[in-house]
C-alpha positions as CSV (number, residue, x, y, z in Angstrom):
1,X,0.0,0.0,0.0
2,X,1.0,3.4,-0.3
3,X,0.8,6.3,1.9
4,X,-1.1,9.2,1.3
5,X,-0.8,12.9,2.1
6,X,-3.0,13.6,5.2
7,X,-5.1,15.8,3.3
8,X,-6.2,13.3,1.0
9,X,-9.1,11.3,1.7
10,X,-9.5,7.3,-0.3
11,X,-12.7,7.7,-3.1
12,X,-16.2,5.4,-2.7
13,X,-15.9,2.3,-4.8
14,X,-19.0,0.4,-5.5
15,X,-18.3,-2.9,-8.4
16,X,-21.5,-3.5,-10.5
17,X,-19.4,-7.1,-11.5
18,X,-22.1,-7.2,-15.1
19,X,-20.3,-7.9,-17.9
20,X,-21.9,-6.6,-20.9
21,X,-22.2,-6.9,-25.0
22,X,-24.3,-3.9,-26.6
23,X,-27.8,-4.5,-27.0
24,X,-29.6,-1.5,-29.6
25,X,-32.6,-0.9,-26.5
26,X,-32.8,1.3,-23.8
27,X,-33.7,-1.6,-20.9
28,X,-32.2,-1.3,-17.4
29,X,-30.9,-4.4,-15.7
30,X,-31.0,-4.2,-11.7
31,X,-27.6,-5.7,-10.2
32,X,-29.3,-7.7,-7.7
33,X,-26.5,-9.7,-6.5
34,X,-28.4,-11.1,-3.7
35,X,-27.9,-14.8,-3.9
36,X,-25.1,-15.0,-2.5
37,X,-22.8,-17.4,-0.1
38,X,-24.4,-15.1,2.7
39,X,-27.6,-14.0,4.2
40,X,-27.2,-10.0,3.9
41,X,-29.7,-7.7,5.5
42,X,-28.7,-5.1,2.2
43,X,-26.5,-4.5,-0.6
44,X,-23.1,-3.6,0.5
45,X,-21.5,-0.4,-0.4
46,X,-18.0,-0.4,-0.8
47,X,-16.3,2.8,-2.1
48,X,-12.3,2.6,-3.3
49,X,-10.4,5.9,-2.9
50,X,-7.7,5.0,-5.8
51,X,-4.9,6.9,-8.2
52,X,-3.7,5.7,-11.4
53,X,0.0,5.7,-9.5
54,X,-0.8,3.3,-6.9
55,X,0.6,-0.3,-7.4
56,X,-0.9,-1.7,-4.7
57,X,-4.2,0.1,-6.1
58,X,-3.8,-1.8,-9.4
59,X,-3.9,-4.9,-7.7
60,X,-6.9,-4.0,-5.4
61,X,-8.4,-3.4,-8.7
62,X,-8.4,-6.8,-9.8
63,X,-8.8,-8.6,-6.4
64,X,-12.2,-6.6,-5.4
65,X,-12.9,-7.0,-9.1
66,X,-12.5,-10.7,-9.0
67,X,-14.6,-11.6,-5.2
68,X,-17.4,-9.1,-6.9
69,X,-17.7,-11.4,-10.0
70,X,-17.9,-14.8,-7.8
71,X,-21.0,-14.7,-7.2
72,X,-20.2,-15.1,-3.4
73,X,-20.8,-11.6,-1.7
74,X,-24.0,-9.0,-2.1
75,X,-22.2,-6.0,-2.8
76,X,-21.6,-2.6,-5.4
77,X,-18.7,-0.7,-5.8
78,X,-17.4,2.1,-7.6
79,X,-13.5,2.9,-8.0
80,X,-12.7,6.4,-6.9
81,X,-9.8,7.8,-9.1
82,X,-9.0,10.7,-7.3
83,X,-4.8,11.1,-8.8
84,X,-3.2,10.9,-12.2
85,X,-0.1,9.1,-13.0
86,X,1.6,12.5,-12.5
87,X,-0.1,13.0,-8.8
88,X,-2.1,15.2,-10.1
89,X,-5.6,15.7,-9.1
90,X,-7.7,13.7,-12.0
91,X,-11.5,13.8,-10.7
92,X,-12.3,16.8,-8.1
93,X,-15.6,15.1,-6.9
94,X,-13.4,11.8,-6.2
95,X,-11.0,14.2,-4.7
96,X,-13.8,15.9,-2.3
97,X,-14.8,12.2,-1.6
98,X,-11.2,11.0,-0.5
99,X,-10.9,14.4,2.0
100,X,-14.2,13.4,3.3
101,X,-13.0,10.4,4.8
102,X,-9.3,11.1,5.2
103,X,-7.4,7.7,4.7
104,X,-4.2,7.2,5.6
105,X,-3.2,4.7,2.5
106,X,-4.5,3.8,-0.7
107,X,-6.2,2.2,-2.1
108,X,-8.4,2.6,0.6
109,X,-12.0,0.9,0.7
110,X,-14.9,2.5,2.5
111,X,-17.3,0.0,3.7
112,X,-21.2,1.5,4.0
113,X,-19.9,4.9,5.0
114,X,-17.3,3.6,7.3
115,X,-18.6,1.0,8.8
116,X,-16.0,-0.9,8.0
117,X,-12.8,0.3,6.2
118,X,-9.4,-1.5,4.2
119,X,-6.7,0.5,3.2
120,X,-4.1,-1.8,1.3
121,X,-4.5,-4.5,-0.9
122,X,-5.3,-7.0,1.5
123,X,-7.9,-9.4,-0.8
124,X,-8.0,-12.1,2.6
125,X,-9.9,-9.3,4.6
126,X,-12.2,-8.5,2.0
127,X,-14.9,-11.4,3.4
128,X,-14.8,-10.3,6.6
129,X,-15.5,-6.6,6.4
130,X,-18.2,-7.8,3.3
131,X,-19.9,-9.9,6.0
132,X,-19.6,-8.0,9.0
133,X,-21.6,-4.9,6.7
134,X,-24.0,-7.2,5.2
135,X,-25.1,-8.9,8.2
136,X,-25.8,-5.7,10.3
137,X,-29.3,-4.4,11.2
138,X,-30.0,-1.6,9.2
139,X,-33.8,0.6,8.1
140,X,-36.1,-1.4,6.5
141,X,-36.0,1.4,3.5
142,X,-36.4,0.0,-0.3
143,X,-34.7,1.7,-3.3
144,X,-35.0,1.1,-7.0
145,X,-32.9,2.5,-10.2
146,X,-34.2,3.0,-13.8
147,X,-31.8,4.3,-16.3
148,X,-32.9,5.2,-19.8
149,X,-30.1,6.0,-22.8
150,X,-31.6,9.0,-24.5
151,X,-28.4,8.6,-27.3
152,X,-26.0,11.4,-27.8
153,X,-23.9,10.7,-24.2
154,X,-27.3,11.2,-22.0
155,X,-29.0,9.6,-19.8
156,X,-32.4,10.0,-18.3
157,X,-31.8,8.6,-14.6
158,X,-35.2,7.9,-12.2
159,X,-34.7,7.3,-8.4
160,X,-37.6,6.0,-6.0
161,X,-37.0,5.3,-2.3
162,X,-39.6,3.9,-0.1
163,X,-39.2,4.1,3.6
164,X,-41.0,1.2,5.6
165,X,-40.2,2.6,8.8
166,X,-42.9,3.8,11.5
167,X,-40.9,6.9,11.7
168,X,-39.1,10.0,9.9
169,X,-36.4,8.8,7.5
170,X,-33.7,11.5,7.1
171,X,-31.2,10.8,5.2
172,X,-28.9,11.6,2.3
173,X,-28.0,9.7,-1.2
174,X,-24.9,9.5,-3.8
175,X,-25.4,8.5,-6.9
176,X,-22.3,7.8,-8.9
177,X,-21.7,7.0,-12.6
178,X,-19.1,4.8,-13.4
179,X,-17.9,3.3,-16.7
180,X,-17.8,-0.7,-16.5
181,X,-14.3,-0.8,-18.6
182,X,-13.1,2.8,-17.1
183,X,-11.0,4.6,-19.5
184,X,-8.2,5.5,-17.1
185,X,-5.9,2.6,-16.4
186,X,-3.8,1.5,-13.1
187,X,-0.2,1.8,-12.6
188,X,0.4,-1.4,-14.2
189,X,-1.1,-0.5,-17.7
190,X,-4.4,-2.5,-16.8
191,X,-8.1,-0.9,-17.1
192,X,-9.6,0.6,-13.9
193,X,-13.0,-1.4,-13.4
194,X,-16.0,1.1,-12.4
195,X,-14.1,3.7,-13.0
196,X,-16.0,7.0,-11.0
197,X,-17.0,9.3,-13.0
198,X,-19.8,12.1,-11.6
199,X,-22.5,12.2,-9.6
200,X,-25.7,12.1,-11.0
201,X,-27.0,14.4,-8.0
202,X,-25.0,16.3,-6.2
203,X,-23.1,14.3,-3.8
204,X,-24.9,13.9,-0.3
205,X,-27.9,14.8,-1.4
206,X,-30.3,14.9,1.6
207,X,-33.5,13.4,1.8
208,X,-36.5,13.2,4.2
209,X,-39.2,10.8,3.8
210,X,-42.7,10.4,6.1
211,X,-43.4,6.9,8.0
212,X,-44.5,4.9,4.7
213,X,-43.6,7.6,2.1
214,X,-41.9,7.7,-1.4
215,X,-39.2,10.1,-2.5
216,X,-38.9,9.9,-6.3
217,X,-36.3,12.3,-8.5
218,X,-35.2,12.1,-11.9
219,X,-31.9,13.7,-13.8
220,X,-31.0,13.9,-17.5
221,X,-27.0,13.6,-17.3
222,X,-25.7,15.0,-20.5
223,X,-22.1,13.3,-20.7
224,X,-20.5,16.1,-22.8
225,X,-21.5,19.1,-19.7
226,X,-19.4,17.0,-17.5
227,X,-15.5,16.8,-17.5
228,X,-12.5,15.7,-15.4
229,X,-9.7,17.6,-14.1
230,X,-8.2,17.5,-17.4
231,X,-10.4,19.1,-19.9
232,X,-11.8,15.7,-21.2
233,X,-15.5,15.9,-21.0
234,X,-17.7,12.4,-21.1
235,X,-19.6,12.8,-24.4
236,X,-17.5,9.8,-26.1
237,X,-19.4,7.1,-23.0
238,X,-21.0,4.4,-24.7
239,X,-24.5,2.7,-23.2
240,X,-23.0,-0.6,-23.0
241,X,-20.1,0.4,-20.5
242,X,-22.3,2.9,-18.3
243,X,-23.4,1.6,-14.5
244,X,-25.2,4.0,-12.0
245,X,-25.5,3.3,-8.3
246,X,-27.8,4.5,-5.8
247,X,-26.9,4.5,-2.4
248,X,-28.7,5.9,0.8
249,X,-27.3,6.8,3.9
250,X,-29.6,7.7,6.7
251,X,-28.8,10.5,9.3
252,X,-27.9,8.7,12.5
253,X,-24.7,7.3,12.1
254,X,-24.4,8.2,8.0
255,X,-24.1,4.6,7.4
256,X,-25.7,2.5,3.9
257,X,-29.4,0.9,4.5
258,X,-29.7,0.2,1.0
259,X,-27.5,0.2,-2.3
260,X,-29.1,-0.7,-6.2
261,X,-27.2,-0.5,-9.2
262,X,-28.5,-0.5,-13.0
263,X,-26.5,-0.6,-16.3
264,X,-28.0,0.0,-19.8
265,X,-28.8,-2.8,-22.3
266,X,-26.6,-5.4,-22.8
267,X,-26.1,-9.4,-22.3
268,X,-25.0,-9.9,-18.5
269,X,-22.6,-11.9,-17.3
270,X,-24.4,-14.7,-15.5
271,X,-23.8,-14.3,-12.0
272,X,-25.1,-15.1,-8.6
273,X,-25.1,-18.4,-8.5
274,X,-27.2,-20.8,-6.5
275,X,-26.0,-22.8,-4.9
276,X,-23.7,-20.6,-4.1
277,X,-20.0,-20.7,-5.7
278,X,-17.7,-23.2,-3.4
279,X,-21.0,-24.3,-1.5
280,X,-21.2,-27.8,0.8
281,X,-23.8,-30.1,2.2
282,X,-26.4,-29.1,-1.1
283,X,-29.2,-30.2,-0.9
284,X,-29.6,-33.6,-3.6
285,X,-32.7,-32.3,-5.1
286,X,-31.8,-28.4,-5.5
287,X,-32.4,-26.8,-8.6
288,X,-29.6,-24.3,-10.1
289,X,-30.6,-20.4,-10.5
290,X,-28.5,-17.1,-11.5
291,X,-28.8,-14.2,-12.9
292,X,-29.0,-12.9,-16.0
293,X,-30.4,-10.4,-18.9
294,X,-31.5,-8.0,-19.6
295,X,-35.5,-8.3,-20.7
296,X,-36.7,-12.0,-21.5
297,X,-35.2,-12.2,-25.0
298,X,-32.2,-13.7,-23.3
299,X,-31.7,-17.6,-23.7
300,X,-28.7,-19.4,-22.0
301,X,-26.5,-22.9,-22.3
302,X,-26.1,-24.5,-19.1
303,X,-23.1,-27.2,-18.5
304,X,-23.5,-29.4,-16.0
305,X,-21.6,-32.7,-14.6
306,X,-18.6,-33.9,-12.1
307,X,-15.9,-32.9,-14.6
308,X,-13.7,-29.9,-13.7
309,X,-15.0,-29.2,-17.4
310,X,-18.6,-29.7,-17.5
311,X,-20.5,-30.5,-20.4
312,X,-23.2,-29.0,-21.5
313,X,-26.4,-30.2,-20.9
314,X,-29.1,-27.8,-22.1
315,X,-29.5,-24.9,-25.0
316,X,-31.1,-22.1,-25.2
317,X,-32.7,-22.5,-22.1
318,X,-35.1,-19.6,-21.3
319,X,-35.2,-19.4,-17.4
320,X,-32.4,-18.7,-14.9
321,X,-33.2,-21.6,-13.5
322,X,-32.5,-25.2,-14.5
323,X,-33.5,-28.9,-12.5
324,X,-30.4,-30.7,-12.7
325,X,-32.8,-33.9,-11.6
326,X,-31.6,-35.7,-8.1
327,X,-27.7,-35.1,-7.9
328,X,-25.5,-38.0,-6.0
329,X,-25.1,-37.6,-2.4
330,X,-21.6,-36.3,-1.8
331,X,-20.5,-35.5,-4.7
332,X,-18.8,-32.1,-6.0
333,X,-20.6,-30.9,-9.3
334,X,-19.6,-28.1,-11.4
335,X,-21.4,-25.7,-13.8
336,X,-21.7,-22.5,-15.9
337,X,-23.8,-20.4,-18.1
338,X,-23.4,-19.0,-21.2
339,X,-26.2,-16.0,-22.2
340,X,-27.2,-15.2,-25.8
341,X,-29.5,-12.2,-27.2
342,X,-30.9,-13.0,-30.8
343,X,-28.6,-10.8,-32.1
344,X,-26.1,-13.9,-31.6
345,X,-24.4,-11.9,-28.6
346,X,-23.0,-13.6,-25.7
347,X,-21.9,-13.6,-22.0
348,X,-19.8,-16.6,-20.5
349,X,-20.1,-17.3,-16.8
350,X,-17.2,-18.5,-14.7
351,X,-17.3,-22.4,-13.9
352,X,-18.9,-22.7,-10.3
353,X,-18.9,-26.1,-8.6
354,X,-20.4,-26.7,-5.0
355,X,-20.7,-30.4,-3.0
356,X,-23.8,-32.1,-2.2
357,X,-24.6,-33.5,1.3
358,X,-23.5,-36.6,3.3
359,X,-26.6,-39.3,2.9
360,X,-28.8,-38.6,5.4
361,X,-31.3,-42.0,5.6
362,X,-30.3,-43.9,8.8
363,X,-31.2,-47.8,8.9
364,X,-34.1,-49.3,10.3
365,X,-33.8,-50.7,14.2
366,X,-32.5,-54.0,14.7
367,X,-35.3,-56.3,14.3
368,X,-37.2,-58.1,16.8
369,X,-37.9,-61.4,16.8
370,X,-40.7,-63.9,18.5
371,X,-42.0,-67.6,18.2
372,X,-41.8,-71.0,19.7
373,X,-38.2,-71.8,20.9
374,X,-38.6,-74.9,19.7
375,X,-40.8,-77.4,17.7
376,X,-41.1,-80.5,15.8
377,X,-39.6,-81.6,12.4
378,X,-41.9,-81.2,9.4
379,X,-44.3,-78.9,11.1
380,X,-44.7,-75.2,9.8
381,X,-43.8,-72.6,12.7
382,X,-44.5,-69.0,12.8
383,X,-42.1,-66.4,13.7
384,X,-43.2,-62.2,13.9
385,X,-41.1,-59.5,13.3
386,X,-40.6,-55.5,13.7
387,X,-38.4,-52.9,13.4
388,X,-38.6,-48.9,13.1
389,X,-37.1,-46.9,11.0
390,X,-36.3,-43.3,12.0
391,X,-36.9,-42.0,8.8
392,X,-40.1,-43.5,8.1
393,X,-39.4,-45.1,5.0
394,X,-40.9,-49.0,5.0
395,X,-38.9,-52.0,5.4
396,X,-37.8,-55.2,4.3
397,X,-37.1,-58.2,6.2
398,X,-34.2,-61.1,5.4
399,X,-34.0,-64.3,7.6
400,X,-31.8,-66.8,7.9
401,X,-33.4,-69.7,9.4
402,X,-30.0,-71.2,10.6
403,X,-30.3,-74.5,8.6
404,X,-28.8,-73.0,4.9
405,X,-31.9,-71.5,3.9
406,X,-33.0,-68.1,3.9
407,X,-36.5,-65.8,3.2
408,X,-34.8,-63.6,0.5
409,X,-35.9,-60.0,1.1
410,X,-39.5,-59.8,2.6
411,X,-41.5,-56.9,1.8
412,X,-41.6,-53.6,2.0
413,X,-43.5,-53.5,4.8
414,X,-44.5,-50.4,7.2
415,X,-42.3,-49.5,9.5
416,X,-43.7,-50.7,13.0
417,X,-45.9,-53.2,11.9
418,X,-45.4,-56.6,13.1
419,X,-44.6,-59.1,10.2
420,X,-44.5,-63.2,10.1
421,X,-42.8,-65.5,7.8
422,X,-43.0,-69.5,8.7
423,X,-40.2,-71.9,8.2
424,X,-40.3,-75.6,8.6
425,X,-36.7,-77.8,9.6
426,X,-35.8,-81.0,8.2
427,X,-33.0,-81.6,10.7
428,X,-32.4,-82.1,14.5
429,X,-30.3,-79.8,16.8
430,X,-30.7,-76.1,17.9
431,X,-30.4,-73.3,15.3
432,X,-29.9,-69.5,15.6
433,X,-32.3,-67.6,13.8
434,X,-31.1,-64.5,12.2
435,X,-33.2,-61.2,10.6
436,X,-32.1,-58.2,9.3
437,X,-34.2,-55.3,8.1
438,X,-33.2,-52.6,5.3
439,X,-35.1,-49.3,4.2
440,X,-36.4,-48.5,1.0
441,X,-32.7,-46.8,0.3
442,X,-30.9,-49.9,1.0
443,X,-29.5,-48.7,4.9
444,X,-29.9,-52.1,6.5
445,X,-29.8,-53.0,10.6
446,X,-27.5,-55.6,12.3
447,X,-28.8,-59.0,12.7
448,X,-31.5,-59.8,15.7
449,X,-31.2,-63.5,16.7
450,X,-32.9,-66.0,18.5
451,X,-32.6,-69.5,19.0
452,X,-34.6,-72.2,18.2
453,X,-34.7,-76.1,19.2
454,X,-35.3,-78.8,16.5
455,X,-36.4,-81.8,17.5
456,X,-33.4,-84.9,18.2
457,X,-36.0,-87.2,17.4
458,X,-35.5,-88.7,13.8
459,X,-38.7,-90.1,11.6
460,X,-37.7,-93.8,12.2
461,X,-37.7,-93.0,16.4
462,X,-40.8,-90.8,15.9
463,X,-43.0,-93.9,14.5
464,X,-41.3,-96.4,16.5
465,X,-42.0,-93.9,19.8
466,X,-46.2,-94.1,18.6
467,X,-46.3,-98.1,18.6
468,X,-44.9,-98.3,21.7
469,X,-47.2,-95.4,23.4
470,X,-50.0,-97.7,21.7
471,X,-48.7,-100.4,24.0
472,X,-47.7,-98.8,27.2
473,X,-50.2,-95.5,26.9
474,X,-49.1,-94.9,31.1
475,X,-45.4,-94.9,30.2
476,X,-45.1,-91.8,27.8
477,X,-42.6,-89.9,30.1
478,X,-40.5,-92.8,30.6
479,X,-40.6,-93.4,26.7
480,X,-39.5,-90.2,25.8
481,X,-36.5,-90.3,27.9
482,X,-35.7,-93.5,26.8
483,X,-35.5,-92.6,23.0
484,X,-33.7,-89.5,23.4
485,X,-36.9,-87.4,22.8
């Protein structure tokens, strides 16, 4: 980073992040950004104080750039460039802007009205100040942004701010216009992104609004009346490279409650991806969304799969939304979407990938088994089982009757319900009778047991035991023991 004169004071920097082909309309896109990795209360303002010296700013440049474009963070930002390459002032709004806030270094990155600040290129702190802003309580004030190219460098700009509040709102808004690809470059040779270049109103603009009331205002910004520090005036902007942000600040503490922004015409980027970009423990059966535009003339190609690369699965899809069917459980997919106008124009999105969650089915209970603990050979005996399941899905049962047969799977069955299966045995000795149950998914239990007494008495003992019962009909205890019964 580079230190600044105390006098100086780091610019607002609020990234739009659309990429954009021409488009021969007049429609506005909103930059929603709100599907993001995060729950925010608002958009985020961030405003960059910058100058076309500053290495460390050229880097800023593409790092805040980059974390804008990912989808990840519900933000706007605008690049302040308040200094030349010479160190001479460049833009004397961006200059008033910096001296309101005083910074230290550069490039230095107000947050909300200084809620949070950066001053360096310090990309790993970026989330934290992003989240720490977004997550905050703020007035439950709504704002919306309509642009309309008029040709000729002009704009016709329309403002509307609604307060939901029970109370007075008092506030104050800036409105900056930036160019998308800014036509002043860093110290490295690279372009500026949302490059400042005038307020649409003048700067701080104050505002008071009753308990459920609208404030609406309008501008025609005539690019050729406006000029920086140079002599070069803005009449050469073009409508495909414009964004305008709206910002409003209430009174109390002069932090953001709510930031829009709006470019004119074009085929967006896709962005804003849900699930979000880098997302885990997806749900299997989500569906894929973004954002795109402008209008509904726009179509897109979505690729789709496991591969690093993904394939593409769909064309000229016309929703920004897209049923992948049921994904795998834990598995990491990846994805991107490519937007088309029917002027054969077209906007490629970065290549997101997120993870889908562990299985969650757990198995049925062990189950439990009842019957006779013992019986005869050749005679049918009925055993009853049950087992839960936690997930409610049915079962099936699988016995082993200990004498190398088996059921199969049984079933499905509900879960809780008692079941029977019979079994006959051919042979003597005790067995151990083994079930298992399984869910509809496949998630099987351990094995319940119990044991189970065959007869010792063989066919030829059996008939031989009846003639001599015939004969001794008092004796039958004696017998029994006798033949091993």
């Amino acid at each position: 980073m580079r230190k600044i004169l105390p006098f100086l004071v780091v610019g607002i920097l609020v990234l739009s992040g659309l990429g954009a082909v021409a488009l021969s309309n007049d429609t506005t896109q909103s930059n929603d950004n709100r599907q993001g990795k995060y729950d925010y209360t608002h958009t985020v303002l961030v405003e960059v104080g910058t100058a076309q010296w500053c290495g460390p700013c050229a880097s800023w440049n593409t790092n805040i750039y980059n974390t804008y474009n990912s989808g990840s963070y519900d933000f706007e930002y605008v690049e302040m460039i308040y200094s030349d390459h010479n160190h001479n002032i460049l833009n004397t709004l961006a200059y008033s802007w910096m001296n309101s806030y005083s910074p230290q270094y550069i490039p230095a990155s107000i947050f909300d009205g200084d809620y949070q600040r950066l001053e360096g290129n310090y990309p790993a702190q970026l989330p934290g100040a992003l989240n720490a802003c977004g997550q905050r309580a703020v007035n439950d004030i709504d704002a919306s942004l309509d642009l309309t190219w008029l040709g000729d460098a002009t704009i016709l700009i329309e403002i509307e701010i609604i307060n939901h509040e029970s109370t007075q709102y008092n506030g104050h808004i800036r409105v900056p216009i930036s160019e998308l690809v800014s036509r002043y470059d860093t110290a490295t040779g690279t372009d500026y992104h949302h490059g400042f270049l005038d307020y649409a109103f003048p700067m701080n603009q104050a505002i008071s609004i009753a308990p459920g009331g609208t404030y609406t205002n309008s501008v025609t910004w005539v690019g050729a009346n406006h000029h920086d520090n140079h002599g070069d005036d803005f009449g050469d902007i073009t409508e495909d490279n414009i964004q305008v942000i709206l910002a409003v600040f209430n009174n109390q503490n002069n932090y953001v409650d709510e930031t829009v922004a709006a470019t004119i015409g074009g085929v967006y980027t896709p962005k804003n991806p849900s699930p979000a970009d880098g997302a885990t423990n997806v749900d299997v059966n989500a569906d894929l969304s973004w954002t795109g535009g402008p209008g509904s003339e726009i179509t897109y190609d979505v690729y789709f799969g496991t591969e690093t690369n993904p394939p593409l699965v769909v064309s000229d899809h016309p929703d920004t939304t897209y049923d992948p069917s049921t994904m795998d459980y834990e598995t990491t997919y990846y994805w991107k979407i490519v937007a088309w106008d029917d002027q054969g124009n077209s906007a490629e999105g970065p290549v997101w990938h997120f993870t889908t969650m562990n299985n969650p089915n757990e198995p049925p209970s062990v189950p439990d088994i009842s019957g006779p603990s013992k019986g005869k050979i050749g005679t049918s005996y009925k055993f009853d089982f049950v087992s839960t399941d936690p997930d409610g899905d049915d079962v099936y049962y699988f016995v082993d009757w200990g004498d190398g047969t088996n059921s199969g799977w049984l079933g499905p069955y509900a879960p809780g319900a008692t079941e029977s299966a019979n079994h006959v045995w051919s042979g003597k000795g005790v067995v151990l009778i083994k079930a298992k149950a399984k869910d509809e998914h496949g998630a099987e239990s351990d094995w319940g047991t119990m044991q189970f007494s065959v007869p010792r008495v063989s066919m030829l003992t059996n008939a031989l035991f009846m003639k001599l019962l015939e004969r001794f009909p008092h004796a039958f205890p004696i017998l029994r023991h006798l033949l091993g019964a």
